[in-house]
SEKESE-241308 format. One record per residue (C-alpha): x negated, y, z; residue in one letter. Coordinates in steps of 0.25 Angstrom, whole numbers. Each point is the difference from the previous one (the first is absolute). Last residue first. Layout:
% residues N
c1 = X c2 = Y c3 = Z rest = A
...
END
This chain:
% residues 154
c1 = 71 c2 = -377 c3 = -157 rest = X
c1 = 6 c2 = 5 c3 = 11 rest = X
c1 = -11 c2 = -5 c3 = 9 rest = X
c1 = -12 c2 = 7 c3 = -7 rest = X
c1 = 7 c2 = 13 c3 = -4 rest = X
c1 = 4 c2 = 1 c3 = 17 rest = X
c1 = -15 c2 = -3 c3 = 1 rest = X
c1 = -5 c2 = 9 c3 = -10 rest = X
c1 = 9 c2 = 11 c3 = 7 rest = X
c1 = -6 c2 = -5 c3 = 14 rest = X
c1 = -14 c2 = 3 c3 = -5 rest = X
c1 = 3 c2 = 14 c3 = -6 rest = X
c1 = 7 c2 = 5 c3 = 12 rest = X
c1 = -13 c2 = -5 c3 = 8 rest = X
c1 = -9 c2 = 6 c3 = -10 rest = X
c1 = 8 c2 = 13 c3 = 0 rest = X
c1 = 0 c2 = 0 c3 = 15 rest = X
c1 = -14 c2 = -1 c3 = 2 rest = X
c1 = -3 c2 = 11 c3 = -11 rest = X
c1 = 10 c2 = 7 c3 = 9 rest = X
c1 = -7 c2 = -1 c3 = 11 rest = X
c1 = -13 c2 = 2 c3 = -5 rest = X
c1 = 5 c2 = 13 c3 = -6 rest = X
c1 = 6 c2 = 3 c3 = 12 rest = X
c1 = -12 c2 = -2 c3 = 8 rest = X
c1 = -9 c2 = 10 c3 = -9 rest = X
c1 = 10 c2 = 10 c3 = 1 rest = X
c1 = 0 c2 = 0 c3 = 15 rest = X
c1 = -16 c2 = -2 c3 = -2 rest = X
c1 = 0 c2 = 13 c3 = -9 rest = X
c1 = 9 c2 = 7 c3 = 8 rest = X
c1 = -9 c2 = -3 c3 = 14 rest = X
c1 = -12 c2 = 5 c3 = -9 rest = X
c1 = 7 c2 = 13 c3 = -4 rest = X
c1 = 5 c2 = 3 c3 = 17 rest = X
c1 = -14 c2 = -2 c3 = 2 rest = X
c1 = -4 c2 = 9 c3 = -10 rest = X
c1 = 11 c2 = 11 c3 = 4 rest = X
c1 = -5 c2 = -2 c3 = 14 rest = X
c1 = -14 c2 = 5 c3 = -2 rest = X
c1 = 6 c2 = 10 c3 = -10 rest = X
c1 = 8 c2 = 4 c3 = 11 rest = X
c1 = -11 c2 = 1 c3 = 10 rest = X
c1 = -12 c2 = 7 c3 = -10 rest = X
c1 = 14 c2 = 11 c3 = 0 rest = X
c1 = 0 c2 = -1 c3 = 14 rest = X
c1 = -13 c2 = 4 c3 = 2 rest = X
c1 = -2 c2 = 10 c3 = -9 rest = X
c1 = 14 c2 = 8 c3 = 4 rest = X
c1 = -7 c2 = -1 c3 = 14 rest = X
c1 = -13 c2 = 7 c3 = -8 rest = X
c1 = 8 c2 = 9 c3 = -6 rest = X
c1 = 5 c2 = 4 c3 = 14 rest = X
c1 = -11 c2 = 1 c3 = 8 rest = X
c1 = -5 c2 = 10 c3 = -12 rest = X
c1 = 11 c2 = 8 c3 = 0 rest = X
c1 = -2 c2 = 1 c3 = 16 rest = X
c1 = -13 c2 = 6 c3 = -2 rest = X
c1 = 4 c2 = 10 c3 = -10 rest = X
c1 = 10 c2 = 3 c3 = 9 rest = X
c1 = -8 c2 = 5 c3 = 12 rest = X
c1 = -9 c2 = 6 c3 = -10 rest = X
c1 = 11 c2 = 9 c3 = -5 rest = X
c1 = 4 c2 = 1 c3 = 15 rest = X
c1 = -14 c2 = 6 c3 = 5 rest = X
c1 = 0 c2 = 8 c3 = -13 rest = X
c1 = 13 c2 = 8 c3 = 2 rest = X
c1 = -5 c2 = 2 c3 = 16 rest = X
c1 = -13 c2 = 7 c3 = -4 rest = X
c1 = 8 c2 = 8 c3 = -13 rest = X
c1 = 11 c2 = 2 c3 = 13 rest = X
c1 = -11 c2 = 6 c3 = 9 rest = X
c1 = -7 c2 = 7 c3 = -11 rest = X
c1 = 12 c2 = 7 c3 = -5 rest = X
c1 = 5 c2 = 3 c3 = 17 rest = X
c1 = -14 c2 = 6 c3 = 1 rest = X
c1 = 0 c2 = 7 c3 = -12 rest = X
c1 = 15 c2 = 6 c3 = 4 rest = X
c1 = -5 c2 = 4 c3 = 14 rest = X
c1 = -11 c2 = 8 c3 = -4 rest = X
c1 = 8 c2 = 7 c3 = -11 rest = X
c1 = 9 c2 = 2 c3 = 11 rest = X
c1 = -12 c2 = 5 c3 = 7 rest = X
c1 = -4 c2 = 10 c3 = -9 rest = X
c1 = 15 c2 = 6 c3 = -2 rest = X
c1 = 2 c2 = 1 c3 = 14 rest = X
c1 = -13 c2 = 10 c3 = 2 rest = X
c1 = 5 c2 = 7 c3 = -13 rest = X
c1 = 14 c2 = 2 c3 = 5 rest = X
c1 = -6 c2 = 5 c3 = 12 rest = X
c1 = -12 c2 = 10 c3 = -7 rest = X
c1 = 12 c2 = 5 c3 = -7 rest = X
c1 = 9 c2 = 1 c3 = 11 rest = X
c1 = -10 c2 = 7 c3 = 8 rest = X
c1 = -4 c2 = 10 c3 = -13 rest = X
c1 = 15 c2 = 3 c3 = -1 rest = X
c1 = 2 c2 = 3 c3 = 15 rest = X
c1 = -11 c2 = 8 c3 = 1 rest = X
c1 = 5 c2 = 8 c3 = -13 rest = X
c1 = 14 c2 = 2 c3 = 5 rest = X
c1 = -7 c2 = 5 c3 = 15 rest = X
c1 = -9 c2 = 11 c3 = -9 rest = X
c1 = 14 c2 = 3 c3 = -8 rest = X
c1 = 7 c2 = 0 c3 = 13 rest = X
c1 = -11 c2 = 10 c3 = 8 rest = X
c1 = -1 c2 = 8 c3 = -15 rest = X
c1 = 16 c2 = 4 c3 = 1 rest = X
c1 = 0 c2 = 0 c3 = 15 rest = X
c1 = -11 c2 = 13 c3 = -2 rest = X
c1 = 6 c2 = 7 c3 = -12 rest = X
c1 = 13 c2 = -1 c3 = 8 rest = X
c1 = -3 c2 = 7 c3 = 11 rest = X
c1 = -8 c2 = 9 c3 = -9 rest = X
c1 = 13 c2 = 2 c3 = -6 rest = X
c1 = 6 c2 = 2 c3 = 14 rest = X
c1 = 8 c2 = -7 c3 = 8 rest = X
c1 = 12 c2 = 6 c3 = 8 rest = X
c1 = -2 c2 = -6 c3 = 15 rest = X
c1 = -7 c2 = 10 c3 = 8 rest = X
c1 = 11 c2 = 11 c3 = -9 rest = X
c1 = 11 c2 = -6 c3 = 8 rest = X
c1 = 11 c2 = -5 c3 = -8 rest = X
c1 = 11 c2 = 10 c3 = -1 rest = X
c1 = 15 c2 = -8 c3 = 3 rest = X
c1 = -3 c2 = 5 c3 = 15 rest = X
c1 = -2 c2 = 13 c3 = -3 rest = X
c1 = 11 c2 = 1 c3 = -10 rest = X
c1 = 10 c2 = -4 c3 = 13 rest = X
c1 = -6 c2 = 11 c3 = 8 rest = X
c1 = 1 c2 = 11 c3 = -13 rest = X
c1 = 14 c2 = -4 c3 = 1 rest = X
c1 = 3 c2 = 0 c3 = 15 rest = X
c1 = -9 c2 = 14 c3 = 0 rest = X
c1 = 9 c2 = 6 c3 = -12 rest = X
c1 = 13 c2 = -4 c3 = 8 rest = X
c1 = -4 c2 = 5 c3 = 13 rest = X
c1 = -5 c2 = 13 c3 = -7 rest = X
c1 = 11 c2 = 1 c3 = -6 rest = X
c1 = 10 c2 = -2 c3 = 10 rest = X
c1 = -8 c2 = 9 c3 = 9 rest = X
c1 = -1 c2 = 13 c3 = -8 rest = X
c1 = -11 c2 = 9 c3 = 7 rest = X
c1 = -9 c2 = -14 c3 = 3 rest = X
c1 = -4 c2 = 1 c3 = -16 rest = X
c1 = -14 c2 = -1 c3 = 2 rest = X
c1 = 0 c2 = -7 c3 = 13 rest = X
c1 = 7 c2 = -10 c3 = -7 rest = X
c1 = -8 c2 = -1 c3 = -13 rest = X
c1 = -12 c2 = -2 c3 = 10 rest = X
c1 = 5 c2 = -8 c3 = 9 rest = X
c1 = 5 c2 = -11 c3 = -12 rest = X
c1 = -14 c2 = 3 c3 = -5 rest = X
c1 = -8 c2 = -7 c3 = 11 rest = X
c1 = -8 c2 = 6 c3 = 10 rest = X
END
């Protein structure tokens, strides 16, 4: 039986009030949480070491994760380094190989041009050699016809 009934019952030889009184008590009743769902301290005690106990299974997950991650990023990362330091020395020696194709191109044409330089020396020298003979000629010839302009004025 519920209070409202009670108070009413109890004060049933004045009807208003206990009409009134009942209502009230009524309402507080339904404002009054019922006593299966007020926790107690033990109640608490008990979901205070279940979260604790839950926090620390979390914790020691999370730990035991982040370490797991941890060693195979370090994995990772060493494979990537050896990876590139593989790749690295692949193309150093790649180079290496084309430097020398190349100094050995700038070789060649170098031997060429020094090849050419002489020939291009040797035809300067015989150009030079001509003219000199051709204007050796000349002066003799220029020579001759002044004697012979000299000879016939006189």
């Amino acid at each position: 039986m519920s209070l409202a009934i009670k108070v009413y019952k109890a004060f049933k030889d004045n009807e208003s009030k206990a009409k009134v009184l009942s209502e009230v008590v009524d309402e507080l009743e339904k404002k009054i949480i019922p006593i299966e769902q007020i926790s107690t301290k033990g109640d608490l005690e008990v979901t205070t070491l279940t979260l604790k106990k839950d926090i620390e299974e979390v914790r020691l997950t999370l730990k035991k994760d982040i370490e797991e991650v941890r060693l195979t990023l370090q994995k990772e990362i060493e494979e990537v380094r050896l990876t590139l330091k593989k790749d690295i020395e692949e193309v150093r020696l790649t180079l290496q190989k084309e430097i020398e194709i190349v100094r050995k191109e700038i070789k060649e044409v170098e031997l060429t041009l020094k090849k050419e330089i002489e020939i291009v020396r040797k035809e300067i020298e015989e150009v030079k050699s001509g003219i000199i003979k051709s204007v050796t000629g000349l002066l003799l010839v220029q020579t001759g016809v002044i004697v012979t302009i000299i000879t016939l004025l006189r």
